[in-house]
C-alpha positions in Angstrom: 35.2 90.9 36.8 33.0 91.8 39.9 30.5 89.2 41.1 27.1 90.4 41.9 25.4 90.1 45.0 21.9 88.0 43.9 19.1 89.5 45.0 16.7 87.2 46.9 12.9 86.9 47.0 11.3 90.5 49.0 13.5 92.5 46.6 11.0 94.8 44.9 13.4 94.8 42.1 12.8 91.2 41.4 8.6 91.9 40.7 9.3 94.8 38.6 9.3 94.1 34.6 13.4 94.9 33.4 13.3 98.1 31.1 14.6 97.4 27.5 18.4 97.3 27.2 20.0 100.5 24.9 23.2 100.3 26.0 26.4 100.1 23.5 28.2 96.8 23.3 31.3 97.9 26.0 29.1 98.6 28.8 27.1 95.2 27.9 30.6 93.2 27.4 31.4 94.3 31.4 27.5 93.5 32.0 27.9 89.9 30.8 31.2 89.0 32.2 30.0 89.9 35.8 26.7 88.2 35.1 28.6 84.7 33.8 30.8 85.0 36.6 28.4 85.8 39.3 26.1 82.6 37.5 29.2 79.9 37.3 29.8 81.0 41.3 26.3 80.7 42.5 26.0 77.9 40.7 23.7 78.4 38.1 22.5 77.4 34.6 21.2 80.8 34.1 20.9 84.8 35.8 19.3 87.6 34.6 20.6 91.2 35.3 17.1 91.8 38.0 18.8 89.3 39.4 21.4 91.5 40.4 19.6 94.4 41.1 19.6 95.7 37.4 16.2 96.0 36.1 17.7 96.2 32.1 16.1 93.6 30.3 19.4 91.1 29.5 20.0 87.4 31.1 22.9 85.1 30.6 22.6 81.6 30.9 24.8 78.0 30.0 23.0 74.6 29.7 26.2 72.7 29.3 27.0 73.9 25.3 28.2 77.5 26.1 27.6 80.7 27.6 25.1 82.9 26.1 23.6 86.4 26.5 20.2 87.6 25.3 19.3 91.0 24.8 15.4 92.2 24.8 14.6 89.0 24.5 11.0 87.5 23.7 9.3 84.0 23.3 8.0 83.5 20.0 7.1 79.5 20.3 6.2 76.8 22.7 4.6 73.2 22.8 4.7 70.3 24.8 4.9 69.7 28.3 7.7 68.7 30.6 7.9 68.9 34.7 11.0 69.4 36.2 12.1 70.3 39.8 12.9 73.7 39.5 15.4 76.2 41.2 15.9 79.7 41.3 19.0 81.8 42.8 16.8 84.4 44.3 14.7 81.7 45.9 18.1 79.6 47.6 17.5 76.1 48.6 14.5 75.7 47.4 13.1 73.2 44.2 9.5 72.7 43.0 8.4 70.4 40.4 6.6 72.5 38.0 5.2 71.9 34.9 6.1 74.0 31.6 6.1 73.3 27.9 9.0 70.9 27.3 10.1 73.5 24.5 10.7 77.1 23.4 12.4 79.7 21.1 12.9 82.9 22.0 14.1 85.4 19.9 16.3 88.5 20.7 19.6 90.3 20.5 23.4 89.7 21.3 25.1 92.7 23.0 26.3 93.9 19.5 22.6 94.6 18.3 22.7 91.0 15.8 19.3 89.1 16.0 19.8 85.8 17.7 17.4 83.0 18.4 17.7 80.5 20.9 15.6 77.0 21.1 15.4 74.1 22.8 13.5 71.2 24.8 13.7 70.0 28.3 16.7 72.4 30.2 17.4 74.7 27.4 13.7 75.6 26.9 13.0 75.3 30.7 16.2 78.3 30.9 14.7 80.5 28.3 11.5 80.3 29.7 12.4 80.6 33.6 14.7 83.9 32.6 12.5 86.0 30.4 9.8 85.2 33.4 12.6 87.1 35.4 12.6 89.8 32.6 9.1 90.3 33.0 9.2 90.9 37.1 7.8 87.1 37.9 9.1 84.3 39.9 8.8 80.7 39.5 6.9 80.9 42.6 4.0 82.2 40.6 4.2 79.0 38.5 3.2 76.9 41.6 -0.2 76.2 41.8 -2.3 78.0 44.7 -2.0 75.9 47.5 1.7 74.7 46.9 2.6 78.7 46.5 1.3 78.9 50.0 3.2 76.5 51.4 6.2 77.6 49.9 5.7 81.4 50.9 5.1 80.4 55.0 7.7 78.1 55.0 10.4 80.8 53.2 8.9 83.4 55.8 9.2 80.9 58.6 13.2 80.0 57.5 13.6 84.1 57.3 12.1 84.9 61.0 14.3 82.0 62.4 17.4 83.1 61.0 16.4 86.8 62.8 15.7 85.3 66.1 18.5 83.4 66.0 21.4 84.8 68.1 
């Protein structure tokens, strides 16, 4: 399979909320195997297909016990708290300890239409969470608080003029 180019923070596509998926299971199979692919290269624990430059509402994503994908997925529970330094693909070299509930279930489809649910504490939750916020057009930057969010946004714009100036 292909491996997707990863869209990086600026891309309009990454602020936009992904459309629901309607596609029939082939085009989703070829979907998925680029997406795992593209994930396990990056590395990552998890990608979801805005960040790719698809805006269909589908993320893959493997915590260490498998590959999965999730279809129109949606959060139906969370509790606790846990921070974590957190990473993103589209925001490369970058980690911010961030504070989320500790755990989640989300609930949504496979690529053949079947109902799955997905749950978990510390990572796993942390994953569910951090790619249905991609789903939805936002980026863990928005999960910083104010002043931190600052910070991050000169210093990203900073790195980004120095590597055009540079000759």
């Amino acid at each position: 399979m292909a491996i997707y180019p990863i869209r990086t923070f600026g891309d309009p596509v990454l602020r936009t909320p992904a459309a629901e998926v309607t596609d029939g299971a082939e085009s989703l199979q070829r979907l998925v195997d680029g997406m795992l692919e593209t994930m396990y290269e990056a590395p990552g624990v998890g990608l979801a297909a805005p960040q790719i430059g698809i805006s269909k509402a589908i993320f893959v994503a493997d915590v260490g016990e498998g590959p999965f994908a999730m279809v129109n997925p949606e959060i139906v529970e969370l509790s606790g708290s846990w921070t974590f330094d957190e990473g993103c693909l589209s925001v490369p070299g970058h980690y911010w300890s961030i504070k989320r509930p500790g755990y989640c279930k989300a609930r949504g489809t496979d690529i053949h239409g079947n109902e799955v649910v997905y749950e978990g504490e510390e990572l796993m939750g942390r994953v569910l969470q951090h790619e249905i916020d991609h789903l939805n057009g936002m980026l863990l930057l928005e999960r910083l608080p104010r002043r931190t969010r600052k910070q991050a946004l000169k210093e990203m714009r900073e790195r980004q003029l120095g590597m055009i100036e540079s000759p």
